[in-house]
C-alpha positions in Angstrom: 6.8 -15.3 -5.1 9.6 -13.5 -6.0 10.7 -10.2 -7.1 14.1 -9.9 -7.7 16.4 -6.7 -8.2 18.7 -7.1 -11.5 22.1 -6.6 -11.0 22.2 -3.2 -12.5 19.2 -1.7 -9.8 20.9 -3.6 -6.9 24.3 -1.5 -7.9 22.4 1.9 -7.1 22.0 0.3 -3.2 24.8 -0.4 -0.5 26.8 -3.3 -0.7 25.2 -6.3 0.0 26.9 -7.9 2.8 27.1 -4.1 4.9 24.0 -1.6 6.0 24.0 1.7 5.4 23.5 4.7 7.7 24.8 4.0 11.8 25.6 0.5 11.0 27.5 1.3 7.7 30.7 -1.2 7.5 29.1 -4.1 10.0 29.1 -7.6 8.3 25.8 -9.6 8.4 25.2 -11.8 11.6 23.9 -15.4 10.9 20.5 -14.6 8.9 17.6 -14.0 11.3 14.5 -16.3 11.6 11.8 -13.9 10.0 8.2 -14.7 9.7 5.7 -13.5 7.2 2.2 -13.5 8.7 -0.1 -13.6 5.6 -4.1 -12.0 6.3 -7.1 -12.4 4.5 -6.8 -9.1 2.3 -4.8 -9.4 -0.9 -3.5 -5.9 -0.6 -1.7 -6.6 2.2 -0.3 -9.7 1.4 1.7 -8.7 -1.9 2.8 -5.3 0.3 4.4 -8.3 2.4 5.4 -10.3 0.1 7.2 -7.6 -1.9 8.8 -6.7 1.3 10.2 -9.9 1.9 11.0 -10.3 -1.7 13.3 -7.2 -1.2 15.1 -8.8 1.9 15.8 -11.7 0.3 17.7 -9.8 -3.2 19.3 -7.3 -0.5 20.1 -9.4 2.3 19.5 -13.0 1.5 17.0 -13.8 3.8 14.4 -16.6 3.2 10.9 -16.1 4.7 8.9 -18.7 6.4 5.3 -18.0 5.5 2.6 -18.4 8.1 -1.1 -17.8 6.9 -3.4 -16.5 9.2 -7.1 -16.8 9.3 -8.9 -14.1 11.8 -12.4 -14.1 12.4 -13.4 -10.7 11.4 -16.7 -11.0 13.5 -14.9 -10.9 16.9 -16.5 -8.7 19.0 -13.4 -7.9 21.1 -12.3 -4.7 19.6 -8.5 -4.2 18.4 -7.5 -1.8 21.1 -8.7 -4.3 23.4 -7.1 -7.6 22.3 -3.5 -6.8 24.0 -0.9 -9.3 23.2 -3.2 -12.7 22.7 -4.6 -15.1 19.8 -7.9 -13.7 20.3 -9.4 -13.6 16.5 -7.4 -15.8 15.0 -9.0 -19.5 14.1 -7.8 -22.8 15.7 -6.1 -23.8 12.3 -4.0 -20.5 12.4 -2.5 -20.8 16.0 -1.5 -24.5 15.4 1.2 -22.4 13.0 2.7 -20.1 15.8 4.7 -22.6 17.5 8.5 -22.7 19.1 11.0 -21.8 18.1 10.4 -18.5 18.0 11.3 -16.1 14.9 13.9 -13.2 14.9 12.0 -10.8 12.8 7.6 -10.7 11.9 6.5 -8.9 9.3 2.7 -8.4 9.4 0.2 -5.9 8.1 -3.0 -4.6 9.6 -4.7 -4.3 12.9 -6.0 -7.9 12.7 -2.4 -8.9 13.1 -0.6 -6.4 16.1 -2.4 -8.2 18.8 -0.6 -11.8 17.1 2.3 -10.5 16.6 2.9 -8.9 20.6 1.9 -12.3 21.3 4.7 -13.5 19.4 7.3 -11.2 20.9 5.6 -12.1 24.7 6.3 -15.3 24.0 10.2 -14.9 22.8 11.0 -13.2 25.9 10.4 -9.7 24.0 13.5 -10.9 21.7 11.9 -10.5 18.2 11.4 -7.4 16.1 7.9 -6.9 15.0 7.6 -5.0 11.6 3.8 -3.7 11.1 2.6 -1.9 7.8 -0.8 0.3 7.7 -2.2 1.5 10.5 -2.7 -0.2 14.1 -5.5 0.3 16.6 -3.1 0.5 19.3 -0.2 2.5 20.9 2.8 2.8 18.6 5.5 1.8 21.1 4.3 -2.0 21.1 5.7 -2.1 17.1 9.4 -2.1 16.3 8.8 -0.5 13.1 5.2 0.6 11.2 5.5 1.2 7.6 2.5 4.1 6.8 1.5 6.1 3.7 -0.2 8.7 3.5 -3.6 8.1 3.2 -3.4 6.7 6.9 -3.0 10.8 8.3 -1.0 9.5 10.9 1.8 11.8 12.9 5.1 11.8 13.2 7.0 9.1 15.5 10.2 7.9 15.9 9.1 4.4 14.9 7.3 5.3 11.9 8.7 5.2 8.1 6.4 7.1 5.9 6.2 6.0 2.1 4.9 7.8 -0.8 2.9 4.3 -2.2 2.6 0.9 -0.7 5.0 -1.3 -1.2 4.3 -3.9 -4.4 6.2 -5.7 -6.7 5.2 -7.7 -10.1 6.4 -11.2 -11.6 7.9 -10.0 -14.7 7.5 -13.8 -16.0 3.8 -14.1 -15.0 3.0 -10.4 -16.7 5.0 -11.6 -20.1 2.9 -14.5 -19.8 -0.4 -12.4 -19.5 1.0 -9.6 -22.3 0.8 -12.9 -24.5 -2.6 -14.3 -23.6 -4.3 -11.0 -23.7 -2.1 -9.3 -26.3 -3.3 -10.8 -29.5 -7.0 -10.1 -28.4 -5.9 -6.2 -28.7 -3.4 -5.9 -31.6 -6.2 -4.3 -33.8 -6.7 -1.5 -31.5 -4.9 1.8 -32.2 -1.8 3.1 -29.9 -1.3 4.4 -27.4 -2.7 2.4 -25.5 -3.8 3.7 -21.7 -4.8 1.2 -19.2 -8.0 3.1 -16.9 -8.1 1.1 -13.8 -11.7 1.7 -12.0 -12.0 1.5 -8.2 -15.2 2.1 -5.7 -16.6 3.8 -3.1 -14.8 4.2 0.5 -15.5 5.3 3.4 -14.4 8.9 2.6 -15.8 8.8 -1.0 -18.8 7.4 -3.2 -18.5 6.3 -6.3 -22.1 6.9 -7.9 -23.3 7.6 -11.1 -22.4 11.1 -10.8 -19.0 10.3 -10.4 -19.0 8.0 -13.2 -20.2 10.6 -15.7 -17.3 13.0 -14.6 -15.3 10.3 -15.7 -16.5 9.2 -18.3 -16.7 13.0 -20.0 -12.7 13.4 -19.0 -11.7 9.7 -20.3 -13.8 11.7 -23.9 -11.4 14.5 -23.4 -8.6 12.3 -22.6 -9.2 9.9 -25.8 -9.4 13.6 -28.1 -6.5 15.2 -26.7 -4.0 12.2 -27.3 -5.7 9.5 -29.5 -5.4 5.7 -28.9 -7.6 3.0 -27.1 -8.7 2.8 -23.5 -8.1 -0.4 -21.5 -10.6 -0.7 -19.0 -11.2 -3.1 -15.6 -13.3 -2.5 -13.2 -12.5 -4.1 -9.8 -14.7 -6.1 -6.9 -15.4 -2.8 -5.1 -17.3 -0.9 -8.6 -21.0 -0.4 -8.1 -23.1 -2.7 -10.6 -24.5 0.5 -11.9 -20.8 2.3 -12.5 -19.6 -0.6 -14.3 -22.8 -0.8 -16.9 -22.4 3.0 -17.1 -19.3 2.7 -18.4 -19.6 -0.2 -20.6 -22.3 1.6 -21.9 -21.7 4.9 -23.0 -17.4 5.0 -23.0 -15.9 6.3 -25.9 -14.9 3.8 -28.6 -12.1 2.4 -29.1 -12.0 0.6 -26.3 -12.0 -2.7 -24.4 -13.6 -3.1 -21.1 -13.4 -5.9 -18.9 -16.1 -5.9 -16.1 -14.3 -7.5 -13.2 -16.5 -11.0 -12.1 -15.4 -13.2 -9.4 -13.1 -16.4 -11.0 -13.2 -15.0 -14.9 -9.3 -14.1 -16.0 -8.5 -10.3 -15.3 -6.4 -8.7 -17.7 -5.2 -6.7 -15.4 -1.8 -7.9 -15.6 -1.3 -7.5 -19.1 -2.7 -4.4 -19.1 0.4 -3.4 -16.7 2.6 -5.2 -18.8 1.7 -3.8 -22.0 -0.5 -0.2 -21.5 1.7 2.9 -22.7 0.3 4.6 -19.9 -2.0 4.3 -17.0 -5.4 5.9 -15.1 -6.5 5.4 -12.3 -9.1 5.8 -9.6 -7.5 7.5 -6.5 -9.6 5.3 -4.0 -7.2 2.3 -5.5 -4.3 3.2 -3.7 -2.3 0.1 -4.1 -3.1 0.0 -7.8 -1.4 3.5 -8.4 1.7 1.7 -7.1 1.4 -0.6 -9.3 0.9 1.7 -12.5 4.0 3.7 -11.2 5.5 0.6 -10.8 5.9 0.1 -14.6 7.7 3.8 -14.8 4.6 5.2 -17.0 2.9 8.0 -16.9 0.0 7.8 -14.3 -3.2 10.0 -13.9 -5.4 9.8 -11.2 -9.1 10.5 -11.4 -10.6 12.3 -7.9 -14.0 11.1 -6.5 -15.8 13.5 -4.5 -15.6 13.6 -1.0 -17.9 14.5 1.9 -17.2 18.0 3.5 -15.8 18.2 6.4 -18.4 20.0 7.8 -20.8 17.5 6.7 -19.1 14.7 8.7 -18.6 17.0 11.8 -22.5 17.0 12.2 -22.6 13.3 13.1 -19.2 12.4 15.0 -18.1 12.5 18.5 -15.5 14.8 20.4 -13.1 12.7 19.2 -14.2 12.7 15.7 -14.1 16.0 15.4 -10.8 16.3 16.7 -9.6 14.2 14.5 -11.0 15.9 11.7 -9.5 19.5 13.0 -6.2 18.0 12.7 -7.0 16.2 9.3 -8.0 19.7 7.6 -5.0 21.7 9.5 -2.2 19.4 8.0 -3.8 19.7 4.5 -3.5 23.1 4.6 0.2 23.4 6.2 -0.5 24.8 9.6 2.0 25.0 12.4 0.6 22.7 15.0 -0.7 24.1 17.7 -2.1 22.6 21.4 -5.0 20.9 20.0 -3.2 19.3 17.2 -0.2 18.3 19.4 -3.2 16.6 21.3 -4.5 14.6 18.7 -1.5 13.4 17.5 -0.5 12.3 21.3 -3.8 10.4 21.3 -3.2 8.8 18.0 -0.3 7.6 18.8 -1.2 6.1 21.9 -3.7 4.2 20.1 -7.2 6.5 21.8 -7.7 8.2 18.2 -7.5 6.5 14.6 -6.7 9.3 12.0 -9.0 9.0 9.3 -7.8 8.3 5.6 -6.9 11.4 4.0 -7.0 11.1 0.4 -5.8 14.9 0.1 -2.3 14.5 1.2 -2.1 11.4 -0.7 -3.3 13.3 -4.0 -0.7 15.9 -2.9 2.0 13.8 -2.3 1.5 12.1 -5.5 2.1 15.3 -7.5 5.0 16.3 -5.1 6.7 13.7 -6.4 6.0 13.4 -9.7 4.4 10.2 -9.4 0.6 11.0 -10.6 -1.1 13.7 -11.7 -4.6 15.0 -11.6 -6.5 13.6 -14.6 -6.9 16.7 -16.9 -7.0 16.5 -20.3 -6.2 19.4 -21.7 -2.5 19.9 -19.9 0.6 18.1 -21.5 1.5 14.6 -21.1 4.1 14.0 -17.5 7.0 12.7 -18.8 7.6 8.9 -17.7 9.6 9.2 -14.0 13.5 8.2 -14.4 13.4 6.8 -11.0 11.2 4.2 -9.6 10.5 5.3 -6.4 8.5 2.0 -5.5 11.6 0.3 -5.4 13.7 2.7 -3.7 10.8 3.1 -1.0 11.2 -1.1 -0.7 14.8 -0.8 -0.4 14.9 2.0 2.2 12.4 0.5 4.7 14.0 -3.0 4.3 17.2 -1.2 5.4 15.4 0.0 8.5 14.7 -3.6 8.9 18.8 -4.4 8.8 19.3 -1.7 11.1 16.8 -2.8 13.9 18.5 -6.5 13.5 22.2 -5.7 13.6 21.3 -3.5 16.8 19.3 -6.2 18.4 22.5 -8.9 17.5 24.8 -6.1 19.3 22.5 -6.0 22.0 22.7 -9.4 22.5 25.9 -10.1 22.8 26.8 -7.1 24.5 24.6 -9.2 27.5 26.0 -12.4 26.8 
């Protein structure tokens, strides 16, 4: 699984054998032992895997793969699992074994109480690397990758990214563009890939919502002509996916995700001219700006603030004080300062906050809001997905040559 940086992207970085910033001008130590702890959500894994892809272009270090299995019934919550194997299957702690790795790279909150184990167990020596959000204090993680749907504040260990990391096989997606291509060569360009999510948490995608869409993808199809390329995904309501296959605008093709059948999914990022999608699908809207297209994003409605403040605890509503005071830009005042202290500390999970991830996304020129009427963005002339991998794997040099100093400054 590899994504490799051609020579002309890798010549817009630092020179390969030096870091940048602080440790600018240090050769390499002897490559670090660096384990990938693989989960049970895809997501996740190809964030990780295009992370180590990165470090292996940039730096030339090899991964050694460990796949966990966690039982996501354990009744011993996160917060309280400490450093320990609790949650994690017999099969899966047969793999964590001496000697001990340099580096972990892990995602989730399944995996913070593995990897402290892992660091407990190297005599506090290795560097943990954690992207999303854990359900414990900060200061047990090296380095926690977040974006911004996570809400979470500022810390000296956090590096806060626009999208999640991903990366794509450009020889599996040619591969794909030539499976699926030939089913779609009678269909007029352009051709927009409209890549359907579900409901979260936060948000529910119901028949309402699916009507909304389907009147703008109408709009959409008037205002610029061409086919729509639609898949649905495992998380699409059985009654949003026969709405749309029922009444969307022709011409189209719609593939209505099923577990096992092919996805063209792939080829529709290979070969769309440009891209919409859902904003639930957070990872996929890295992907689409992965391919340095335009991107829309279509907004599912969300439940009020006050509506949720009815039903939640002290701390819930502190939490969602803070959530609706960033949005809006205020200074921060005692109470906020208070609920980032307790987030941080691992007593308060910010909830996702699609807002500032909608907002971020237009900062930057990476999305905008799906409106059919306004001119078509022009495609970005920087990939920020990249750059984003590039800069956080440098963070991950930086923590390593300081740790090698360290080291031998006590030797």
């Amino acid at each position: 699984m590899t994504a490799s940086l051609d020579a002309s992207t890798l010549g817009q970085f630092p020179e390969q054998n030096t870091v940048s910033g602080d440790t600018a001008g240090v050769p390499l130590r002897p490559d670090p032992c660096v384990w990938l702890l693989l989960g049970d959500r895809h997501g996740d894994n190809a964030q990780l895997c295009a992370l180590s892809s990165t470090l292996s272009d940039l730096f030339g270090w090899k991964s050694l793969t460990k796949q966990l299995r966690y039982d996501l019934g354990c009744a011993t919550p996160h917060r309280d699992r400490g450093s320990s194997l609790i949650g994690l299957d017999p099969n899966s702690r047969d793999q964590l074994q001496a000697p001990w790795p340099d580096i972990v790279l892990a995602a989730g909150k399944s995996a913070a109480s593995v990897c402290r184990w892992i660091r407990k167990k190297s005599g506090g020596r290795t560097i943990i690397v954690l992207l999303g959000r854990p359900r414990v204090a900060y200061r047990h993680f090296d380095l926690i990758i977040a974006t911004p749907q996570f809400g979470m504040p500022e810390a000296d260990n956090i590096v806060k990214c626009c999208l999640p990391m991903t990366w794509q096989d450009e020889k599996a997606l040619s591969e794909q563009a030539l499976l699926w291509e030939p089913k779609w060569r009678h269909l007029p360009r352009p051709w927009t890939a409209v890549l359907v999510g579900g409901s979260t948490a936060q948000m529910e995608f119901d028949e309402v919502a699916a009507h909304s869409l389907l009147n703008k993808l109408a709009k959409y199809q008037l205002h610029r002509g061409g086919t729509l390329l639609v898949t649905t995904s495992p998380r699409t309501p059985a009654d949003v996916t026969e709405l749309i296959t029922e009444r969307l605008q022709q011409p189209n093709y719609i593939f209505a995700w099923q577990p096992g059948v092919p996805n063209p999914l792939q080829a529709m990022l290979a070969l769309a001219d440009n891209f919409i999608v859902t904003i639930d699908s957070v990872s996929m809207i890295a992907e689409a700006a992965n391919r340095m297209k335009p991107v829309y994003y279509f907004s599912l409605p969300r439940q009020t603030l006050e509506h949720r403040l009815l039903k939640t605890s002290w701390s819930q509503r502190l939490r969602g004080r803070r959530q609706k005071r960033r949005d809006l830009g205020r200074v921060p005042d005692m109470l906020d300062r208070l609920a980032d202290a307790l987030a941080i500390t691992g007593f308060l999970k910010p909830r996702n906050n699609y807002t500032a991830f909608e907002t971020i996304l237009q900062r930057n020129g990476i999305a905008r809001a799906l409106e059919p009427t306004r001119h078509m963005p022009a495609p970005p002339t920087t990939n920020l997905v990249l750059r984003e991998r590039v800069r956080v794997a440098e963070e991950i040099m930086s923590l390593w040559v300081k740790a090698a100093d360290a080291e031998i400054t006590s030797s």
